[in-house]
N, C-alpha and C positions, 0 to 999 in steps of 0.2 A: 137713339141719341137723346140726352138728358134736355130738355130747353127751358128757359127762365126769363123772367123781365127782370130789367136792372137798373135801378135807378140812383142816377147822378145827377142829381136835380139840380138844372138852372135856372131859378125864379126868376122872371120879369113881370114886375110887378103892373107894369101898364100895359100886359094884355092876358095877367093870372089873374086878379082880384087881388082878395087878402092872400095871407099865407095860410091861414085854415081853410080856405078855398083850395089852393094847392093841393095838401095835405088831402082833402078830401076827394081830390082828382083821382089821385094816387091810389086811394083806396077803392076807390071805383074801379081804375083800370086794373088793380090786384085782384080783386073779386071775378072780372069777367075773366081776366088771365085761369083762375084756378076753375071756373064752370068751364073752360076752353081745354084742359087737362093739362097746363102747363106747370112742368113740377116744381118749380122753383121760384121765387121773388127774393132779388138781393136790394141793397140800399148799401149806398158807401159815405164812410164821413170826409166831412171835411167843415172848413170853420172859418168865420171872420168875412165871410162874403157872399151874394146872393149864387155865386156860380160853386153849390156845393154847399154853401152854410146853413141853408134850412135844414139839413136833418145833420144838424152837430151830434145828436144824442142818439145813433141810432138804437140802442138798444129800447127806447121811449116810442120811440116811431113802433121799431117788431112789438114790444108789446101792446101799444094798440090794435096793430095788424092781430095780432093772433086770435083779437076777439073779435074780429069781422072776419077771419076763416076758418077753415073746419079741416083742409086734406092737404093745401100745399106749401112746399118748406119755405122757409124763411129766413133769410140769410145776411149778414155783413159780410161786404168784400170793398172793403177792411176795416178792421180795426188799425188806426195808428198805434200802432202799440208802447213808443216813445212818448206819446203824449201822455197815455194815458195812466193809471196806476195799476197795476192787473190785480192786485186783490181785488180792489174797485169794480173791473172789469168782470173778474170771475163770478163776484154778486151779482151786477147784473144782467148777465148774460146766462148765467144761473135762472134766475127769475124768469127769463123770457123763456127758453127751453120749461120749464114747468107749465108758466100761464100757457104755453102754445102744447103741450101735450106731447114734448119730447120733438119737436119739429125745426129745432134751430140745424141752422149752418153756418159754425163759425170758422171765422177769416180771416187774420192776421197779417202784417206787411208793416214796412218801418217806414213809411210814408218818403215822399222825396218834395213837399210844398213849402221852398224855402220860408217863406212869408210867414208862416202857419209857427210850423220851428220856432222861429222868432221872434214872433208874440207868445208863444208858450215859454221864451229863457229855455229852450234844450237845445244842444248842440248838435245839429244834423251829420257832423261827422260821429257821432256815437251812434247813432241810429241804428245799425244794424247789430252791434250787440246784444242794445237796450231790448229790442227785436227777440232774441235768442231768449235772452234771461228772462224777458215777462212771458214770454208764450211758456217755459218750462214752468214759471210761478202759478202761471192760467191753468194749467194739465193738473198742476199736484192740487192744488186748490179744489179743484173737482174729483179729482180721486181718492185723496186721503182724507181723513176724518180731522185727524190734528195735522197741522203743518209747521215747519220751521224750516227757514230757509236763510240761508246767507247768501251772497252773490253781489259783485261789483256793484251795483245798484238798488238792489233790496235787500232788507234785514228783516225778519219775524220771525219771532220765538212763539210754537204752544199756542197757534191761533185755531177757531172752529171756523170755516169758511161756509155760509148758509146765504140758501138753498144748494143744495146740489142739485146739478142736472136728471132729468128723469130719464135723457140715454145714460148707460151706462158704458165704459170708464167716464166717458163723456161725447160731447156731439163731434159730428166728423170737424174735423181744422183741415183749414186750407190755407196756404197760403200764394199770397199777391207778388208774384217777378215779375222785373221789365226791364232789370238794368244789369244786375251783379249774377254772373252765373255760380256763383257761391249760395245765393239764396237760391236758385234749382235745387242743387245740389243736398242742401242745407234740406230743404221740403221733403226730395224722395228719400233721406236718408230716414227721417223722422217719421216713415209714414205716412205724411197727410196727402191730401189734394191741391193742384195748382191750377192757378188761374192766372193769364196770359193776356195781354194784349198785341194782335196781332201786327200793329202797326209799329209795332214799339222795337223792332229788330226788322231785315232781310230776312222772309222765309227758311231761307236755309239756315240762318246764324241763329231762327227761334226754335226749329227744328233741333240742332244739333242740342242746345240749352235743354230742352223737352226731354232729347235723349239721356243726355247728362240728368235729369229727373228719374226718371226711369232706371238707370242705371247704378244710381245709388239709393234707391230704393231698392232695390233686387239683393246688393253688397251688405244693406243690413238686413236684410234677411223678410222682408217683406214682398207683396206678388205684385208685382207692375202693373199687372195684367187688370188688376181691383182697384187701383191708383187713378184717380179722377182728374183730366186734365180739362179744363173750363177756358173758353174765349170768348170778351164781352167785342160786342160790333155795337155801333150804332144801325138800328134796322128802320127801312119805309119801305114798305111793301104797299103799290096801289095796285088795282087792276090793270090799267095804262103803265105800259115800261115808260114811255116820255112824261107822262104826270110825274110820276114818281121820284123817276131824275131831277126835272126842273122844281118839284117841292121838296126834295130831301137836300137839294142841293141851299134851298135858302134856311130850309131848318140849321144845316151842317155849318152855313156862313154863319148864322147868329150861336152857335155854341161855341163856334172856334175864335167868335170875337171877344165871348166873353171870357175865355180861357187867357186870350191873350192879353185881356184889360187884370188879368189877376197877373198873370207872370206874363213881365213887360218882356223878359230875356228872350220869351218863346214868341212874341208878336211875329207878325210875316206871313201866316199862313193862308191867311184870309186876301192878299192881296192876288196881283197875278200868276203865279205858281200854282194857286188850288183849281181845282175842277172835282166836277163829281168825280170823273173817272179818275182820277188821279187816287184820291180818298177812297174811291170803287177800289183798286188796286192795289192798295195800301192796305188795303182789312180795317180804316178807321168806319167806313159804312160801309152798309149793302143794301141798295136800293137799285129798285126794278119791280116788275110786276114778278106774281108767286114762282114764275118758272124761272127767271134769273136768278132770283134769291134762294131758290133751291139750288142751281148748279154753283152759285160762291159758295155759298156753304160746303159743299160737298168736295167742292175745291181746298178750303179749309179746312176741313176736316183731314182729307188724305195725307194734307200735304202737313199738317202738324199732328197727326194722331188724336185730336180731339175724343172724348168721350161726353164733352158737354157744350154749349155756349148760350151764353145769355144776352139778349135784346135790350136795349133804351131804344124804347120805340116813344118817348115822349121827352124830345128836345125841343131846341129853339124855342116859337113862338108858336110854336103847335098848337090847335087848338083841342079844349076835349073830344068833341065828335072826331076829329082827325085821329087824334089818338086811340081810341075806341075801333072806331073802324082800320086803322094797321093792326091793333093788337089779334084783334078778328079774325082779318086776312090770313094772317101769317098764320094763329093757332086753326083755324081750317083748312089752310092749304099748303102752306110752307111745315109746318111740325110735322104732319104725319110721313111725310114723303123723308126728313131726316129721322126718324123711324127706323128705315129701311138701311142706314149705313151703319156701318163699323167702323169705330176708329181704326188708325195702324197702329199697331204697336212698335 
């Protein structure tokens, strides 16, 4: 099984330092993650606030990342792709795939952070067209030499798009579902990879959607079977099953408050309704010592067909040595034993 760190950074600035303090956490914990042989490091955008808004630019971030690693990939999950302009995107995503040695993982999704929308002037109900049209402008960008394109949204005649990617046609695409079983659908038709939040549906309603991935990947003529399905968790793995709980559960209170200080509509969570186990059960975390975290996983895995999942093993108010020491844990104890599973198909 594929595993990855993932980061959704929520800066709290009175117990991180600066932000290049941050910034340089991050590269620390990426560094040990890839001597730990974890194959992966994602970073997701988002913008306008400490919960998410440090790394607006992620393609800026991978490429400094690419020059403090050597063997493991490196990914966005996601690009807003609504926000963004994808020739824009194609250059520098372009770039980073080069500087990093052909090691990028790109990741597309039409974002759902009303606020964000908003300050950008885009219409969140177009979102997911906008979605369609830039991810096809991203692929040809990368493939063709000269491009010209029409489309609801974009217009370019007889342009040269530089760098091209050093994978060729270009790096794997993934894309981000959690709401519209249209964009499953949409993913396995087009070939790419999907990535999933487990919490974000009833097992069974995420299961059937997965399927429906699969299923129209196969209908165009692609093998399911090679189709990468990815699940990010919040992970705390300590020694101690009860450390773990009672830390992960206050790490989980300070992300969930600040999620809810950005979108007021989702506020609640944090009050009496959450519990670790609750969250435990949900697929938003998985904390316990290595052996429990082994068996959710596993549990997750069966029960959605996973081929992949990726770790934020550094939220809340976490400290680096804490950090450090989960990233550890998990890649010496918890990785090698999901190793040993196969997803379903």
């Amino acid at each position: 099984m594929r595993t990855g760190v993932h980061y959704f950074p929520a800066y709290l600035p009175d117990t991180q330092g600066s932000v290049a303090a941050f910034y340089q956490n991050m590269f620390e914990q990426i560094a040990l993650a890839e001597s730990l042989g974890f194959d992966d490091a994602w970073v997701t955008e988002h913008h306008f606030d400490e919960f998410g808004g440090t790394v607006s630019d992620p393609a800026t971030f991978l490429a400094a990342l690419a020059a403090r690693t050597s063997r493991i990939r490196i990914g966005v999950a996601i690009v807003v792709m609504p926000l963004q302009n994808p020739v824009q995107v194609a250059e520098s995503y372009g770039m980073v795939d080069v500087l990093s040695n052909g090691r990028l993982e790109f990741g597309v999704g039409r974002g759902s952070t009303a606020a964000e929308f908003q300050s950008f002037g885009v219409d969140l109900g177009i979102a997911p067209a906008m979605l369609k049209e830039g991810t096809e402008l991203v692929q040809r960008a990368w493939t063709d030499d000269v491009i010209s394109f029409q489309g609801q949204f974009y217009n370019y005649q007889a342009i040269r798009v530089l760098p091209k990617p050093v994978q060729r046609p270009h790096p794997p695409m993934w894309v981000g579902a959690s709401r519209s079983d249209d964009t499953f659908r949409w993913a396995g038709a087009k070939g790419f990879g999907l990535m999933v939040l487990p919490n974000s549906y009833p097992p069974a309603t995420l299961r059937q959607n997965i399927d429906g991935f699969r299923a129209a990947a196969a209908a165009a003529g692609h093998d399911p079977a090679t189709r990468q399905v990815l699940a990010k968790f919040h992970v705390y793995v300590h020694p101690d099953r009860a450390t773990a709980k009672r830390e992960g559960e206050v790490f989980m209170l300070q992300t969930l408050a600040m999620n809810d200080a950005r979108n007021p509509a989702r506020a609640g969570r944090g009050g009496g309704d959450y519990t670790i186990e609750t969250e435990h059960e949900k697929g938003t975390i998985i904390a316990g010592d290595p052996a429990e975290c082994i068996d959710r996983l596993h549990y997750w895995t069966e029960t959605l067909g996973l081929t992949a999942m990726s770790g934020t093993f550094y939220f809340g108010a976490m400290a680096q040595p804490q950090a450090l020491a989960n990233i550890r844990l998990f890649g010496e104890q918890v990785a090698p034993a999901l190793s040993k599973v196969g997803a379903v198909g």
